[in-house]
N, C-alpha and C positions, 0 to 999 in steps of 0.2 A: 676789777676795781673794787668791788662789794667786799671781797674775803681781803682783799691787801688794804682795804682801807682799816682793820682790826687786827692784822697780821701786827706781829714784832717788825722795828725794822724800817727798812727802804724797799720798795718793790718800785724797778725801773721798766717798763713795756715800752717796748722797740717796734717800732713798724707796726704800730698801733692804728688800728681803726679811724677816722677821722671823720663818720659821718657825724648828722646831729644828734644824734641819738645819744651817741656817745658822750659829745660832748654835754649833753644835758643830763645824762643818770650824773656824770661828774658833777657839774652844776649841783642836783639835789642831794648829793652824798656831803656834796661843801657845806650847805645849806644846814645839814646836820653832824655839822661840827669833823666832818673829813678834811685832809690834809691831803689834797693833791694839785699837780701842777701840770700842766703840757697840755690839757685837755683840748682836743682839735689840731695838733699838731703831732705826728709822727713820733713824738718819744714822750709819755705819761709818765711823772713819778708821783708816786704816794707814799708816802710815811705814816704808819700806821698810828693812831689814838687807841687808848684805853677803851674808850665808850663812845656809841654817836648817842646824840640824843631826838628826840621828837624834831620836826620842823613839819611848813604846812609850804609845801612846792605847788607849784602848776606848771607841767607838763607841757614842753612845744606839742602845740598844734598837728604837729606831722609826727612828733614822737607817740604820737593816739595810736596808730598802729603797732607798737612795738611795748604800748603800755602791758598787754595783758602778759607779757612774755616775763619782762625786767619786772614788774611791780610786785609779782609774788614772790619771785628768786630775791626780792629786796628786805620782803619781808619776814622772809628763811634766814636770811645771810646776818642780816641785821637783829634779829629775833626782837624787835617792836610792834609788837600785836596793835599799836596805836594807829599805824599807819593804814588811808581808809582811801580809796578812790571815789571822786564825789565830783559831778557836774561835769559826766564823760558824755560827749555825744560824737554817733558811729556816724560813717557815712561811708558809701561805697566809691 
């Protein structure tokens, strides 16, 4: 979703993922001006933008786990050096 959201184009994903996770990196890609649709359901299309820009997201709850994985691949993919993780707390 990170490289199709910049990609030329239409990118359609089939038999896509449908946990929360997903649905909320979707969610904060939107947030910063992404253009995708089906998020949570079985077929995701994204049409890609010129640029995202800044936004300030907060993160499900449950998506905590899976922040330290997506947040840096976010910040590669997106190349927004702005983007800052702030007011995480871990728990086992």
């Amino acid at each position: 979703m990170m490289a199709a959201a910049l990609a030329d184009g239409e990118t359609v994903l089939e038999n896509a993922a449908r946990e929360p996770e997903v649905v909320d990196l979707a969610n904060c890609l939107i947030s910063m001006g992404a253009n995708i649709s089906g998020a949570g359901s079985d077929t995701i299309t994204i049409t890609g933008v010129e640029k995202l820009h800044g936004a300030e997201y907060r993160i499900l709850r449950i998506a905590l786990k899976a922040a330290p994985f997506w947040l840096p691949l976010l910040q590669l993919a997106v190349a927004l050096p702005c983007v800052t993780q702030e007011r995480t707390f871990w728990t086992q």
